[in-house]
KELUMDO-106913 format. One record per residue: residue in one letter; x, y, z of N, C-alpha, C in turn. Coordinates in steps of 0.001 Angstrom, whole numbers, plus 500000, padded with zeros to 6 digits. Atoms other than C-alpha are relative to their C-alpha. Example, Ala and Ser with C-alpha at 12.3 -4.5 7.8 and 13.67 -1.06 7.14 Angstrom:
! KELUMDO-106913
<res:A	npx:500890	npy:498810	npz:500000	capx:512300	capy:495500	capz:507800	cpx:500900	cpy:501200	cpz:500000>
<res:S	npx:499180	npy:498810	npz:499940	capx:513670	capy:498940	capz:507140	cpx:499230	cpy:501090	cpz:500730>
***
This chain:
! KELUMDO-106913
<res:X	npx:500639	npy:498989	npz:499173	capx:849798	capy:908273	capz:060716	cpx:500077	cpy:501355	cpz:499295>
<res:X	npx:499966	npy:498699	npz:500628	capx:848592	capy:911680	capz:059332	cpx:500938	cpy:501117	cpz:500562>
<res:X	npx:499216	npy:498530	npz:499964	capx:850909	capy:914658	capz:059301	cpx:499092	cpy:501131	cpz:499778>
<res:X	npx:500402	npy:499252	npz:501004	capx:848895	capy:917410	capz:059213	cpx:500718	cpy:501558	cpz:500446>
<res:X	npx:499398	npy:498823	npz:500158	capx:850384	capy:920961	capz:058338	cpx:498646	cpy:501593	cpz:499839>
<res:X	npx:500985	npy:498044	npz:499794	capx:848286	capy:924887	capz:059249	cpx:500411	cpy:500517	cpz:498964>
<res:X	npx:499606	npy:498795	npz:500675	capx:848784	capy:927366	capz:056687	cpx:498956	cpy:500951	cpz:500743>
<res:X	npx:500834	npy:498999	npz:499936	capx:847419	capy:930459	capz:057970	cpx:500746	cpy:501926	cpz:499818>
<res:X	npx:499742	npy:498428	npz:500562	capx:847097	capy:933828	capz:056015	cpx:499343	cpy:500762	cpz:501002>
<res:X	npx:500661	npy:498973	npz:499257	capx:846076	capy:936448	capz:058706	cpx:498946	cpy:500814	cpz:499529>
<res:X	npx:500781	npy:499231	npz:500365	capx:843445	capy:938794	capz:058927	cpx:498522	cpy:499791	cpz:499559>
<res:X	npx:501348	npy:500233	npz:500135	capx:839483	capy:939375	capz:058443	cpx:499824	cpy:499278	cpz:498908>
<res:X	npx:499489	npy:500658	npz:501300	capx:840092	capy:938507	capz:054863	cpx:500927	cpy:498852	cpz:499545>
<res:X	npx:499098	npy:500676	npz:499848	capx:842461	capy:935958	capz:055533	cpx:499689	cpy:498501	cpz:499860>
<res:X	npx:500180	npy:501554	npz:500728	capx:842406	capy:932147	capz:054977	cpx:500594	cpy:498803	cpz:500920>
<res:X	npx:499241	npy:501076	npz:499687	capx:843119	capy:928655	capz:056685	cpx:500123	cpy:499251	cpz:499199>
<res:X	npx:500304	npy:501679	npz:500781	capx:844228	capy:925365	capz:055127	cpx:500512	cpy:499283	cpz:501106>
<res:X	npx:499908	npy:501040	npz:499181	capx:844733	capy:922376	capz:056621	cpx:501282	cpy:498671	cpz:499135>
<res:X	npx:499606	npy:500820	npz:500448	capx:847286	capy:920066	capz:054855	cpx:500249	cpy:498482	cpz:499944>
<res:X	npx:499923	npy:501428	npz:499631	capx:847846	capy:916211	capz:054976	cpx:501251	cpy:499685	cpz:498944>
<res:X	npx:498899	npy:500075	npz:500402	capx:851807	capy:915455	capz:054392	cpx:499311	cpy:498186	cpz:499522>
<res:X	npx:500237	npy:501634	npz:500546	capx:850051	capy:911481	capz:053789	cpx:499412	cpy:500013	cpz:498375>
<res:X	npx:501063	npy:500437	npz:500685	capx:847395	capy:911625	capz:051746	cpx:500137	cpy:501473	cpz:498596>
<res:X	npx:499933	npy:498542	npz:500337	capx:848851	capy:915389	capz:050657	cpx:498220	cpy:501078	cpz:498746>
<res:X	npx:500870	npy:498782	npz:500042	capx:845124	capy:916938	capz:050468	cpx:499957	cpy:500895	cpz:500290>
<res:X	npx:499670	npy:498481	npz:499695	capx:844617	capy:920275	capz:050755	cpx:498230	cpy:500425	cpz:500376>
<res:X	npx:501840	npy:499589	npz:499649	capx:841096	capy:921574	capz:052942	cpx:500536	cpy:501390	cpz:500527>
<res:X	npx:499650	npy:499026	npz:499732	capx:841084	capy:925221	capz:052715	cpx:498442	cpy:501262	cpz:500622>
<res:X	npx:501636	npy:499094	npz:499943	capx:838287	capy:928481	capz:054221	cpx:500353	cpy:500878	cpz:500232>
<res:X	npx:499499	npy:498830	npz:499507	capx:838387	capy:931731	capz:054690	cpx:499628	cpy:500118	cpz:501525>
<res:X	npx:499793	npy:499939	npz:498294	capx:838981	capy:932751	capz:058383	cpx:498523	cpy:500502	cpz:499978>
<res:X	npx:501487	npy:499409	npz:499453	capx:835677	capy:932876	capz:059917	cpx:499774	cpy:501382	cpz:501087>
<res:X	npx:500321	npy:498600	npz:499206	capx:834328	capy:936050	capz:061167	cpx:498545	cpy:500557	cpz:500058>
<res:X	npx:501706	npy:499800	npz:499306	capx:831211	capy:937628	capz:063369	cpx:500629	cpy:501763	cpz:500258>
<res:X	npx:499990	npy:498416	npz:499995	capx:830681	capy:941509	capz:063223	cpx:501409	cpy:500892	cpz:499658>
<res:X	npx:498383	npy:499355	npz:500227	capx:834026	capy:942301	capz:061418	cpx:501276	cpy:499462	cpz:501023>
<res:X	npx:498990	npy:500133	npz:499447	capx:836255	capy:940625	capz:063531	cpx:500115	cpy:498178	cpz:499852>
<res:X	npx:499245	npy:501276	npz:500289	capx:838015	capy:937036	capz:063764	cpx:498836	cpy:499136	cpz:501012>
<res:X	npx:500913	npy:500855	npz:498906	capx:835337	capy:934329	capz:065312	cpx:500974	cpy:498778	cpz:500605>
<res:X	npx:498863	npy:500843	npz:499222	capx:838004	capy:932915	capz:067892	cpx:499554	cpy:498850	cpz:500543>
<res:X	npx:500377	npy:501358	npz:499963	capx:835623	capy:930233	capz:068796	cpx:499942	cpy:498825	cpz:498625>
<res:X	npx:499745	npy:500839	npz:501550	capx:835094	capy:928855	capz:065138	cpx:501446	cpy:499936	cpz:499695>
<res:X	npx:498674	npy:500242	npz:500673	capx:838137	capy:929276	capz:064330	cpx:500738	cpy:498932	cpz:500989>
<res:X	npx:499208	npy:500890	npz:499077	capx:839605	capy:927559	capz:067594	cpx:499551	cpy:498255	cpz:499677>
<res:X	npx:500873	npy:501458	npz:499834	capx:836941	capy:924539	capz:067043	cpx:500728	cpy:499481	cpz:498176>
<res:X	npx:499511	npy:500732	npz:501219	capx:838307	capy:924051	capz:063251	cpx:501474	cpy:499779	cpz:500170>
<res:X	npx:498418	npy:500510	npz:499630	capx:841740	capy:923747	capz:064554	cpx:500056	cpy:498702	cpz:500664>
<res:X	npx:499691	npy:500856	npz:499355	capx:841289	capy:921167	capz:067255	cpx:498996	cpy:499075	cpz:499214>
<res:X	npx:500560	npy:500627	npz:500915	capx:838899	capy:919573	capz:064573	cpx:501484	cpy:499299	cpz:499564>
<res:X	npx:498963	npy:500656	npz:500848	capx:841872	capy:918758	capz:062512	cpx:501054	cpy:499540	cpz:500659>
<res:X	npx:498494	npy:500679	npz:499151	capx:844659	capy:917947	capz:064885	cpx:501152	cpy:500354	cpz:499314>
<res:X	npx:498754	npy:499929	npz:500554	capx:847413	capy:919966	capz:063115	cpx:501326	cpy:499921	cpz:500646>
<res:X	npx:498821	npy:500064	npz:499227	capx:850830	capy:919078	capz:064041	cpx:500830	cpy:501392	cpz:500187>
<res:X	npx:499558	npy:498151	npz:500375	capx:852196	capy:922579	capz:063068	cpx:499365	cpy:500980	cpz:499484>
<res:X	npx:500436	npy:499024	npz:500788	capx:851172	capy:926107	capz:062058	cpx:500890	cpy:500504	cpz:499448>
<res:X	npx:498830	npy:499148	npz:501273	capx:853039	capy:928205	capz:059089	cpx:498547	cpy:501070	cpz:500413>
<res:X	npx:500712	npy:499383	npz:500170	capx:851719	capy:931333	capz:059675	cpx:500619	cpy:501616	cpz:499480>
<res:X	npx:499047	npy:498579	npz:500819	capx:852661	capy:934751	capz:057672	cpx:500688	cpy:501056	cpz:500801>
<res:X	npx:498899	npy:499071	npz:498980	capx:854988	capy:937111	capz:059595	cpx:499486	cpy:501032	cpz:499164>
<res:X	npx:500124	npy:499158	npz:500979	capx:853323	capy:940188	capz:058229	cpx:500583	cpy:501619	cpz:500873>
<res:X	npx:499672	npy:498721	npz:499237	capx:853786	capy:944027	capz:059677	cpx:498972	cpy:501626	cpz:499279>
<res:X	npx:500453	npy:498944	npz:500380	capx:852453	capy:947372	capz:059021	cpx:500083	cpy:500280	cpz:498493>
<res:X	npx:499963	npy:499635	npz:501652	capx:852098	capy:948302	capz:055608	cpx:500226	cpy:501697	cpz:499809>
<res:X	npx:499881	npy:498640	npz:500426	capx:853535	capy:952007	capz:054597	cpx:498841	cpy:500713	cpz:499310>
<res:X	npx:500834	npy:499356	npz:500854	capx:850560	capy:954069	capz:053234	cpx:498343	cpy:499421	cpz:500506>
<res:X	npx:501876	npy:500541	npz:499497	capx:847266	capy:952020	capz:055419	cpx:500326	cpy:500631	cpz:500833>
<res:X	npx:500488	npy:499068	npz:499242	capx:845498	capy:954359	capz:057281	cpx:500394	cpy:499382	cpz:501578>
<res:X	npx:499874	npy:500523	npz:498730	capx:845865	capy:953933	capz:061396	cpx:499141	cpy:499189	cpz:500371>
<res:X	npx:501060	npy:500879	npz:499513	capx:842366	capy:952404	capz:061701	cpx:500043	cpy:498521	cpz:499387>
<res:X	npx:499677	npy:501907	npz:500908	capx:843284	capy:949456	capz:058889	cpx:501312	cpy:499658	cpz:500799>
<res:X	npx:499458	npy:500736	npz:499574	capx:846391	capy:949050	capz:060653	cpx:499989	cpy:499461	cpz:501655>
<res:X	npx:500579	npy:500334	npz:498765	capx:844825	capy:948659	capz:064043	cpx:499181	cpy:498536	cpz:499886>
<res:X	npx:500955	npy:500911	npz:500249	capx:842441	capy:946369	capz:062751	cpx:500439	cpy:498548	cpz:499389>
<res:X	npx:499151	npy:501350	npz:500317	capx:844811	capy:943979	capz:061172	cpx:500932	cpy:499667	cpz:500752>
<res:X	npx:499147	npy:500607	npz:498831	capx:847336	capy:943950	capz:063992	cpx:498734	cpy:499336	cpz:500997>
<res:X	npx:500607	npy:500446	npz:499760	capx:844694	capy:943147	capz:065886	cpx:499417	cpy:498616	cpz:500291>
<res:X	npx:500518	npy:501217	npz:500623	capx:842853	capy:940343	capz:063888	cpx:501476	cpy:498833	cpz:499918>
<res:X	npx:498638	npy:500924	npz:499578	capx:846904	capy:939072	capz:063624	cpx:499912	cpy:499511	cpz:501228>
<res:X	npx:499993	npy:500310	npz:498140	capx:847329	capy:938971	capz:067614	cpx:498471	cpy:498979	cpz:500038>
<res:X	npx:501270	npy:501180	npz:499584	capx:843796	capy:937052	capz:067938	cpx:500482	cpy:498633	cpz:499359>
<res:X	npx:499473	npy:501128	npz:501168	capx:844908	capy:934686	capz:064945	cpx:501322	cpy:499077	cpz:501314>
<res:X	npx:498442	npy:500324	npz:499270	capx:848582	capy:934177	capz:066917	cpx:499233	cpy:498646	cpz:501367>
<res:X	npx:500674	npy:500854	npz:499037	capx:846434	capy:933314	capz:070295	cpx:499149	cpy:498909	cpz:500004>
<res:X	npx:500604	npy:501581	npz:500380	capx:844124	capy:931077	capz:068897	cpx:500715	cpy:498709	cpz:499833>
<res:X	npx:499101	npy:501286	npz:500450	capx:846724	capy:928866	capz:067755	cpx:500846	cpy:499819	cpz:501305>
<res:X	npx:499288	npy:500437	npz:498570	capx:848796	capy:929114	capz:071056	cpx:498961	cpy:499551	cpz:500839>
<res:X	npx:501000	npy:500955	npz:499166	capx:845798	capy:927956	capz:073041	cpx:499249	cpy:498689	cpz:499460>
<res:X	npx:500282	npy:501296	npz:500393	capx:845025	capy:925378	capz:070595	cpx:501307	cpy:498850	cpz:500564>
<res:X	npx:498900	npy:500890	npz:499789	capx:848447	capy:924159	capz:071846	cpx:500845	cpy:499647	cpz:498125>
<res:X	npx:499968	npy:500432	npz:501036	capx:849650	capy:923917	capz:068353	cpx:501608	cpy:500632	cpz:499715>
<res:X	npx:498455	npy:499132	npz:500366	capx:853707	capy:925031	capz:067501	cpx:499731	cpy:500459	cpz:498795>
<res:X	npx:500344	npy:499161	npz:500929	capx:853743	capy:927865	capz:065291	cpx:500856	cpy:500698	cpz:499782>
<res:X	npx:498449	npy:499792	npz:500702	capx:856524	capy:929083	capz:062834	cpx:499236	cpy:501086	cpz:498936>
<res:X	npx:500263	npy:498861	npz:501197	capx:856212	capy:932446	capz:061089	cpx:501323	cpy:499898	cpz:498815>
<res:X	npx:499129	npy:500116	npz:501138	capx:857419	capy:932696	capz:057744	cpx:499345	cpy:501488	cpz:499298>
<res:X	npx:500327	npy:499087	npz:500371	capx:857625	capy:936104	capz:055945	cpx:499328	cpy:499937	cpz:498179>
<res:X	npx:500489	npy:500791	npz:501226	capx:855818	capy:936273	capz:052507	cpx:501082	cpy:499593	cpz:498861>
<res:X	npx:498989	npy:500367	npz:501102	capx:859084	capy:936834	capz:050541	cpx:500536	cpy:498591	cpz:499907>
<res:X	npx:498956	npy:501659	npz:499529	capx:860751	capy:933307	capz:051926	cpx:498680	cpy:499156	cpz:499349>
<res:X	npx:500903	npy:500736	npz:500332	capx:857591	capy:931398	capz:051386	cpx:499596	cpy:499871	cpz:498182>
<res:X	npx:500813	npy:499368	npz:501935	capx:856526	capy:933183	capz:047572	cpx:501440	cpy:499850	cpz:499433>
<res:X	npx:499069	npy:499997	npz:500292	capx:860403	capy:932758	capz:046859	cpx:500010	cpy:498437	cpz:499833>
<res:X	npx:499681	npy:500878	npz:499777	capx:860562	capy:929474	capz:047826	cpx:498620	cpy:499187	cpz:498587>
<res:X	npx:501084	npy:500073	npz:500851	capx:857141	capy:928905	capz:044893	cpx:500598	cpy:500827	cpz:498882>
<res:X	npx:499826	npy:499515	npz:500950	capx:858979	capy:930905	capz:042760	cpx:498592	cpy:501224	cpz:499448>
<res:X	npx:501312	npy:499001	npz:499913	capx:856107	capy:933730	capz:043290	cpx:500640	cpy:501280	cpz:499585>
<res:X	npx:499987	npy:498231	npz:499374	capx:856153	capy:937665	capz:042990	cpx:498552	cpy:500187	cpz:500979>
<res:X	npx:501272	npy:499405	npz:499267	capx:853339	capy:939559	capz:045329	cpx:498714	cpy:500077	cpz:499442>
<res:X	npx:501105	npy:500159	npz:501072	capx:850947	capy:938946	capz:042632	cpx:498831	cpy:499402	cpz:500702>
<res:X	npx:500834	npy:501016	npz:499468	capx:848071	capy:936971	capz:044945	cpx:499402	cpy:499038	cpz:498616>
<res:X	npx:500625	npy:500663	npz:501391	capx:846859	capy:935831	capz:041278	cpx:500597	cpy:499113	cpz:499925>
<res:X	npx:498649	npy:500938	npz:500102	capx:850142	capy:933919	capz:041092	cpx:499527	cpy:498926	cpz:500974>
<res:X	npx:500610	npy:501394	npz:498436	capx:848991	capy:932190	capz:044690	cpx:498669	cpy:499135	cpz:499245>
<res:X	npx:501186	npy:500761	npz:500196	capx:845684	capy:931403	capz:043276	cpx:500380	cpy:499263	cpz:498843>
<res:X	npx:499640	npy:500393	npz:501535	capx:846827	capy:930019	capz:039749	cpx:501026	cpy:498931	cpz:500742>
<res:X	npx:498891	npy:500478	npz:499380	capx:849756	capy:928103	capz:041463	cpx:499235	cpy:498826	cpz:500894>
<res:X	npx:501430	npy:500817	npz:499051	capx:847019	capy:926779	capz:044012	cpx:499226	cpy:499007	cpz:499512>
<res:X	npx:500946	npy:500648	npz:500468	capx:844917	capy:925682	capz:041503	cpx:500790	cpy:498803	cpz:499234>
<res:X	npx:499187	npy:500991	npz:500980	capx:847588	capy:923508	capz:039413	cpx:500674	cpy:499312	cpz:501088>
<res:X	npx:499322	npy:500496	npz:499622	capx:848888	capy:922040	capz:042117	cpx:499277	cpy:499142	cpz:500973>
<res:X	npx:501175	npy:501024	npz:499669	capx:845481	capy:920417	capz:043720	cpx:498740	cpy:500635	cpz:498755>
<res:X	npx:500982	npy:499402	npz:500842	capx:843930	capy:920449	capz:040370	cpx:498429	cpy:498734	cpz:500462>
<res:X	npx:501240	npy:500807	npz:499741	capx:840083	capy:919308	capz:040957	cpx:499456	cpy:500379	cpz:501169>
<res:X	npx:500711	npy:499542	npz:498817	capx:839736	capy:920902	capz:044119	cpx:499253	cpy:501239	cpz:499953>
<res:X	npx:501041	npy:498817	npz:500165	capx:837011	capy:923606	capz:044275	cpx:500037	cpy:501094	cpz:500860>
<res:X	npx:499987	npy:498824	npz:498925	capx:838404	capy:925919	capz:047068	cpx:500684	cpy:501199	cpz:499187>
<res:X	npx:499423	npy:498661	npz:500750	capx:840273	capy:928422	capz:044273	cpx:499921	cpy:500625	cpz:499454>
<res:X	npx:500216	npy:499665	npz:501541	capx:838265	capy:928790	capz:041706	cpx:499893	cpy:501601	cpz:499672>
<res:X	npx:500336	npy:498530	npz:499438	capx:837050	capy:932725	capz:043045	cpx:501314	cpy:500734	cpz:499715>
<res:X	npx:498828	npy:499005	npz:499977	capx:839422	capy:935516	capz:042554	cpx:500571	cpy:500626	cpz:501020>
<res:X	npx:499835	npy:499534	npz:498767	capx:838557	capy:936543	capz:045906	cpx:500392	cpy:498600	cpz:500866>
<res:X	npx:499252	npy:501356	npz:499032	capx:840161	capy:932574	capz:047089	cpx:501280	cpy:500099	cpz:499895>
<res:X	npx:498490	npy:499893	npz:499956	capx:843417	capy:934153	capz:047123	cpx:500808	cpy:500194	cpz:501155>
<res:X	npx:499670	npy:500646	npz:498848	capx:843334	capy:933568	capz:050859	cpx:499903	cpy:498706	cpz:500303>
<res:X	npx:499921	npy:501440	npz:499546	capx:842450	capy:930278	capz:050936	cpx:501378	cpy:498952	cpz:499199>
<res:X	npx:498736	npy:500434	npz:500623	capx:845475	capy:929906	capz:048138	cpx:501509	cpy:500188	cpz:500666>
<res:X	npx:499259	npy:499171	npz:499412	capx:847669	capy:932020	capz:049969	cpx:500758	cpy:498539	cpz:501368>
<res:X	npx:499836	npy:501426	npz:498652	capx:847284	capy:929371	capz:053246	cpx:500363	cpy:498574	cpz:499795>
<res:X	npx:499685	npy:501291	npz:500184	capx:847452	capy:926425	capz:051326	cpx:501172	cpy:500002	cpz:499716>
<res:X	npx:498368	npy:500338	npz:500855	capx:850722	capy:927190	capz:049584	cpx:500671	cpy:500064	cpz:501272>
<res:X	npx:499084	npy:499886	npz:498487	capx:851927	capy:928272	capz:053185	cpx:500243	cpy:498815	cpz:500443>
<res:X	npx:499892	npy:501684	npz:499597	capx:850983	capy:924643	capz:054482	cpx:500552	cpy:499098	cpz:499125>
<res:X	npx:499109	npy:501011	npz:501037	capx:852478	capy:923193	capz:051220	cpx:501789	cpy:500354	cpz:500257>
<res:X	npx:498264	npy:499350	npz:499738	capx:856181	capy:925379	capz:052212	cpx:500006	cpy:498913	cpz:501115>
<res:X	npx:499570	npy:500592	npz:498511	capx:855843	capy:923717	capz:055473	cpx:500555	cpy:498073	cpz:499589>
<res:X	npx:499479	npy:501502	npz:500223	capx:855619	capy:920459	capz:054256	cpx:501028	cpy:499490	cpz:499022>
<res:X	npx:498807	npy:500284	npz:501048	capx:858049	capy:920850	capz:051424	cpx:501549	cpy:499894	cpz:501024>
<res:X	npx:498652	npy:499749	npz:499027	capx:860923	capy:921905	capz:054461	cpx:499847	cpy:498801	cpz:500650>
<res:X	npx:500080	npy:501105	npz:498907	capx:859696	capy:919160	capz:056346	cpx:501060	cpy:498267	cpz:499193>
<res:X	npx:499722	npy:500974	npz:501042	capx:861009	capy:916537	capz:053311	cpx:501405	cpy:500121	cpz:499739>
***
């Protein structure tokens, strides 16, 4: 029976994957969004699509030096993200980026995520972009999850 594991990177810019602890594929997208904001129906319908057993999702916070309107806009898009997944019914475990990018042997580099991403489901076509360093970001999240799970 499939295991499957959430990664989700927050935010407009932000990224799901979907993991499979069986078959350990990796199906990754960037968070869907309608007029700048998080499309809480798409996004809800690709969740209960997949039947994930768990979410990993990034514990992030304010950032020192973003303006009030970017950090409105990403707390925000967080809190929608959060609810989606609690009304999917889905248990959901924040992990901060250091624990996760520590645990990969990462720095804050997102390049590192994507490069890391790509060698580790080589052949898959969701990383190749510079700008798929959310959909790398999510997968490695859903790969932590399933590494703790082992």
């Amino acid at each position: 029976m499939a295991y499957i594991i959430m990664g989700l990177d927050p935010g407009v810019s932000g990224a799901i994957a979907f993991y499979d602890c069986l078959t350990k594929s990796i199906v990754a997208h960037d968070t869907p969004v309608v007029a700048g904001e998080i499309d809480c129906d798409t996004l809800s319908r690709m969740i209960l699509e997949a039947k994930p057993n768990v979410c990993i999702i990034e514990h992030v916070h304010a950032v020192r030096g973003n303006g009030v309107t970017s950090s409105f806009n990403f707390g925000k898009s967080y809190g929608m993200v959060r609810g989606v997944v609690a009304c999917c019914n889905v248990p959901l475990h924040l992990v901060s980026p250091s624990v996760w990018k520590r645990h990969f042997k990462l720095k804050a580099d997102k390049e590192e995520s994507r490069a890391l991403a790509l060698m580790t489901w080589p052949g898959v076509n969701m990383f190749g972009r510079k700008k798929d360093h959310g959909r790398a970001e999510a997968a490695l999240m859903a790969k932590y999850g399933a590494d703790l799970r082992t």
